[in-house]
C-alpha positions as CSV (number, residue, x, y, z in Angstrom):
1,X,-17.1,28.4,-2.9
2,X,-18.3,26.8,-6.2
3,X,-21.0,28.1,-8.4
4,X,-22.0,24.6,-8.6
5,X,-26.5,23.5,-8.3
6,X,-28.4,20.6,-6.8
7,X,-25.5,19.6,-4.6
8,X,-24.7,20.3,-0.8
9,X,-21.3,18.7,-1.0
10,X,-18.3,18.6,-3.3
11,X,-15.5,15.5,-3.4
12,X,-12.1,17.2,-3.4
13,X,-8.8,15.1,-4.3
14,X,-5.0,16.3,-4.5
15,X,-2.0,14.3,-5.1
16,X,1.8,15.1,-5.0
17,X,2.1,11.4,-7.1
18,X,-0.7,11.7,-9.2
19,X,0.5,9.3,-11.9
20,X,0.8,6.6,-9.4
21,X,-1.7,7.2,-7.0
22,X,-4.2,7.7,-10.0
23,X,-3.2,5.8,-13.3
24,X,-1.5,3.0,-11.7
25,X,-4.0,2.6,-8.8
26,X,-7.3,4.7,-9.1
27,X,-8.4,4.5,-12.7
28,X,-10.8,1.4,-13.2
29,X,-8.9,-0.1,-15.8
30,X,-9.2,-3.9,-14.8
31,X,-12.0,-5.5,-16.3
32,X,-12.9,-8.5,-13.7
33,X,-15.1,-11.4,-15.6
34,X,-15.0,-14.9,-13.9
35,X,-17.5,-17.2,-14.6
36,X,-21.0,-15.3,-14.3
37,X,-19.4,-12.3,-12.0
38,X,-18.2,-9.1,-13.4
39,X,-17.0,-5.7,-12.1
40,X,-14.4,-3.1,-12.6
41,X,-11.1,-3.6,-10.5
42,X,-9.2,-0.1,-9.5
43,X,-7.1,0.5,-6.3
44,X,-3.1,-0.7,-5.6
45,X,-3.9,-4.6,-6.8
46,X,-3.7,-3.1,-10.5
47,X,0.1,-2.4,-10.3
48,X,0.4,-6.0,-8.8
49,X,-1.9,-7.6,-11.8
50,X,0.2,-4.7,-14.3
51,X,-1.3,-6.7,-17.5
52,X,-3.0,-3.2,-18.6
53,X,-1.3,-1.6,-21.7
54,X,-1.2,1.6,-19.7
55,X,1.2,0.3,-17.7
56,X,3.3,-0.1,-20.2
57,X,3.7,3.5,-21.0
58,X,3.8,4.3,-16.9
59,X,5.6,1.2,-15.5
60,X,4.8,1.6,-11.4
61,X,4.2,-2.8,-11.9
62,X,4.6,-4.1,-8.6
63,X,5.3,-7.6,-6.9
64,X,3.7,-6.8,-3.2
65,X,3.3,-9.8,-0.6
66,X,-0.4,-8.4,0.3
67,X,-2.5,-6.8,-2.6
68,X,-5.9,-4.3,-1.8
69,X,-8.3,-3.3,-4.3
70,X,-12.0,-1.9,-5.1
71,X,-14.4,-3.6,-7.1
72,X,-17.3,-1.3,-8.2
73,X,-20.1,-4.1,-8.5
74,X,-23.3,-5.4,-6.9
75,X,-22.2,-8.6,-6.2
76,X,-19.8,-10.1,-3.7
77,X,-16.9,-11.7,-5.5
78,X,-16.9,-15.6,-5.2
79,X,-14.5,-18.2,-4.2
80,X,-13.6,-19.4,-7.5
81,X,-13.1,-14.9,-8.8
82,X,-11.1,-14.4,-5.3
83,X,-8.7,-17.0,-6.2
84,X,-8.5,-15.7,-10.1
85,X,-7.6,-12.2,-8.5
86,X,-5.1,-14.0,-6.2
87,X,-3.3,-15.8,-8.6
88,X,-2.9,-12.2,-11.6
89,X,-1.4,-10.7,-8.6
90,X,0.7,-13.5,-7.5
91,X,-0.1,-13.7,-3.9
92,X,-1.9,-16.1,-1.6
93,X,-5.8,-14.8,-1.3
94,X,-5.6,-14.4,2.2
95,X,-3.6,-11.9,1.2
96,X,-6.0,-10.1,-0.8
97,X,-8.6,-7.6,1.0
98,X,-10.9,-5.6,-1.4
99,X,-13.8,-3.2,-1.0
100,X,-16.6,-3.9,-2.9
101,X,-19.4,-1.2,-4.0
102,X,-22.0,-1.2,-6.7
103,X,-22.6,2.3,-8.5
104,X,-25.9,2.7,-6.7
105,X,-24.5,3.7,-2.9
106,X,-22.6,6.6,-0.9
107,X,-19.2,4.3,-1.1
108,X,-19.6,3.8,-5.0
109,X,-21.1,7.3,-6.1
110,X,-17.8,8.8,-4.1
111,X,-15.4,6.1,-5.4
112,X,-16.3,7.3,-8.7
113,X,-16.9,11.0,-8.3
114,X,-13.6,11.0,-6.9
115,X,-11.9,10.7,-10.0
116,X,-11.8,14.1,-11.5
117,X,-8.3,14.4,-11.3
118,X,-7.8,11.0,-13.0
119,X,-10.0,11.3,-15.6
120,X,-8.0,14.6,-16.3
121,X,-4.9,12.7,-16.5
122,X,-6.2,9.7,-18.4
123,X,-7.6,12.2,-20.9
124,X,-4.5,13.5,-21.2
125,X,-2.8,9.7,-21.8
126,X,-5.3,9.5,-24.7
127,X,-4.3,12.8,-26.3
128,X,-1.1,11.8,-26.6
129,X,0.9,13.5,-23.7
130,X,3.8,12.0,-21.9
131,X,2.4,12.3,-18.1
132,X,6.3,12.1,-17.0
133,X,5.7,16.1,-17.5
134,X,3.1,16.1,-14.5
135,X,3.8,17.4,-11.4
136,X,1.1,17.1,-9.1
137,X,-3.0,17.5,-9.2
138,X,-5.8,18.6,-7.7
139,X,-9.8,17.9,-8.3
140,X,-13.2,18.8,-6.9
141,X,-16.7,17.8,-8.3
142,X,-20.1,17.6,-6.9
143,X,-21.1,14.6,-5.2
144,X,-24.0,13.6,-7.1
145,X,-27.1,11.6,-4.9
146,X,-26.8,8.4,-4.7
147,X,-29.1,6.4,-7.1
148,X,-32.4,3.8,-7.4
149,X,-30.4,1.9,-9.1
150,X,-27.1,0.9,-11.0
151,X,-27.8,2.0,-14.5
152,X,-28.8,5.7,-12.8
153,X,-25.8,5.7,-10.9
154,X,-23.5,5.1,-13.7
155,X,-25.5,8.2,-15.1
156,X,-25.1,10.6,-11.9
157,X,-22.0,9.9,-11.3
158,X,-20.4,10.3,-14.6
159,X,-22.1,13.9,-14.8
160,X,-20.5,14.7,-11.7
161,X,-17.3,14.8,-13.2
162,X,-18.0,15.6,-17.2
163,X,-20.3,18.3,-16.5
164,X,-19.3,19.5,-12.8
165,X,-15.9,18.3,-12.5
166,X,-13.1,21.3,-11.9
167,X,-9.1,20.1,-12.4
168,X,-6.0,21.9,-11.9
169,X,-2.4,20.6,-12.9
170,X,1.2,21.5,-12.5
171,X,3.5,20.6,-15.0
172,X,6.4,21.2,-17.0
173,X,5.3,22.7,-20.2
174,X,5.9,25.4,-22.3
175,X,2.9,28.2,-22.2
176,X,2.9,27.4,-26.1
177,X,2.5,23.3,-25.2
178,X,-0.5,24.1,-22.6
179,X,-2.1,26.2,-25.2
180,X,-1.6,23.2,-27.6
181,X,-3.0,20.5,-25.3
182,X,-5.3,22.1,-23.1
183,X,-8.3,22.9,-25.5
184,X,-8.2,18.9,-26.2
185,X,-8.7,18.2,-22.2
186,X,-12.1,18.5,-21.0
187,X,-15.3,16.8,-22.1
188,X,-16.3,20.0,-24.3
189,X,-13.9,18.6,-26.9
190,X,-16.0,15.2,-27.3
191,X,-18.7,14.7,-29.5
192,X,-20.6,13.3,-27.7
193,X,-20.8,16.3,-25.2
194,X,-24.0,17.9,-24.6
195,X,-26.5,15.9,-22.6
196,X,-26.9,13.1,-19.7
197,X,-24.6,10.8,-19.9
198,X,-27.3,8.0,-19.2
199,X,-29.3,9.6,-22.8
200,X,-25.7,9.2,-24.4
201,X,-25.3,5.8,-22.9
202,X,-29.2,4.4,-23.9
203,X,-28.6,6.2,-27.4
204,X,-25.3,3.7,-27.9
205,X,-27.4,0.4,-26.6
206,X,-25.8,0.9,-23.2
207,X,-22.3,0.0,-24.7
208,X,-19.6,1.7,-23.2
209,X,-17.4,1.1,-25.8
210,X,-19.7,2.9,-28.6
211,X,-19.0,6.1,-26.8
212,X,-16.1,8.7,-27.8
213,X,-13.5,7.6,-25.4
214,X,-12.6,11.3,-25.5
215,X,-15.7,12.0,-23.3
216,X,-14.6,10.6,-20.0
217,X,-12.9,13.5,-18.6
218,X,-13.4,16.8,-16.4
219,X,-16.1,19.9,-17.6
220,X,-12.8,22.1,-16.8
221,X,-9.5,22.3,-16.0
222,X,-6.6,24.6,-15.6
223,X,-3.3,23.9,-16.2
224,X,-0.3,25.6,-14.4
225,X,3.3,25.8,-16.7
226,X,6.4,25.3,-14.0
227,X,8.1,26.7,-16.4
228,X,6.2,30.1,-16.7
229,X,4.5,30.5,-13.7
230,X,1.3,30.8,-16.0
231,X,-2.3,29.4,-15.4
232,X,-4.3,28.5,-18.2
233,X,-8.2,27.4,-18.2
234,X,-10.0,25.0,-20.4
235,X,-13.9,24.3,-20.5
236,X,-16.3,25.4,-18.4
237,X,-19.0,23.7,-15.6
238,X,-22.3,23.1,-17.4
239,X,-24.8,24.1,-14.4
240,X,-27.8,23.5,-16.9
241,X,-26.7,19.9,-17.8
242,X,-26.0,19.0,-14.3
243,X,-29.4,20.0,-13.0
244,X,-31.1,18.2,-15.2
245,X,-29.0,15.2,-14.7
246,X,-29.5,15.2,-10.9
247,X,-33.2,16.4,-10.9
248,X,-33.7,13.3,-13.2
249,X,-33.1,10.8,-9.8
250,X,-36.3,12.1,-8.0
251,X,-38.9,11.1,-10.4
């Protein structure tokens, strides 16, 4: 059990593939804007669209005959943004079957909750290490309540996994390389650490890309050496930061 507050349930995730089951398909990366509709695309389609830079460090681009994908927004896509999807992806839109959630349900506060693990591995992208080295993954973080609204629930849910969120990674590095990387990993190492994320989010005019980039991963993590046999932990859960985030939704 988890020493972890004002939750009754945790979202767990583990993955043998973890670069392809969350760089190339879980991360949000795609940007969808058509017309007056916008969201952020994640699931198997981005390896079909593959126009993200990421995937040029990964590869994992695929040409698939059917394409599924998740589209965290509070609108239905239309005809005209169904068909601009179909054609990235080169395949026929009745070939294309998405989920769609905003932030502010159950489906879209455990969509994104559920990414401890990839936010882990993105973080470690950013800080310069080759994922190739990456074995497998695991991740668990408290599933934060489900919001009033949108802008809350980008606030929860993002707490959830900077302040709550517990990783732990195999790979094939020296004890010396873990002990060199690992300190960079969680959240702790951003400066914009510290508080809500919906406080750090109104404080940069609710402009995602004002914020350190450095922020988006995991409270802690621990990472294992195949070479060693070693375990190494980085970080720490933030109890106090969580509580107040969460408490925050019921007034």
């Amino acid at each position: 059990a988890r020493d972890i507050v004002c939750t009754e349930s945790d979202v767990c995730v583990s993955s043998v593939h973890p670069l392809a089951a969350c760089m190339a398909s879980q991360y949000a990366g795609w940007q969808i804007s058509c017309g007056d509709y916008f969201g952020m695309g994640s699931g198997p389609m981005r390896a079909a669209y593959g126009n993200e830079e990421i995937f040029d460090d990964i590869g994992f681009k695929e040409n698939p005959d059917c394409v599924v994908g998740v589209i965290e927004s509070s609108a239905i896509p239309d005809a005209e943004t169904i068909q601009m999807l179909a054609e990235k992806c080169q395949i026929d839109a009745a070939s294309l079957l998405l989920a769609v959630a905003p932030t502010a349900s159950i489906a879209g506060t455990v969509q994104v909750v559920a990414r401890s693990l990839e936010t882990a591995l993105h973080k470690m992208h950013e800080v310069g290490c080759d994922l190739v080295h990456v074995l497998e993954g695991s991740g668990i973080a408290p599933l934060a309540p489900v919001a009033a609204d949108d802008l809350k629930g980008i606030g929860l849910t993002n707490d959830a996994v900077l302040y709550g969120g517990d990783v732990t990674i195999r790979l094939r590095l020296s004890d010396e390389q873990i002990n060199e990387l690992g300190p960079k990993i969680p959240s702790a190492a951003s400066a914009d650490f510290g508080r809500p994320f919906l406080e750090t989010f109104k404080s940069y005019d609710y402009d995602f890309y004002k914020i350190d980039p450095l922020l988006f991963s995991p409270a802690k993590i621990t990472l294992i050496s195949d070479d060693s046999g070693n375990a190494f932990t980085f970080g720490e859960i933030r109890n106090d930061i969580l509580q107040e985030s969460f408490s925050s939704n019921e007034t």
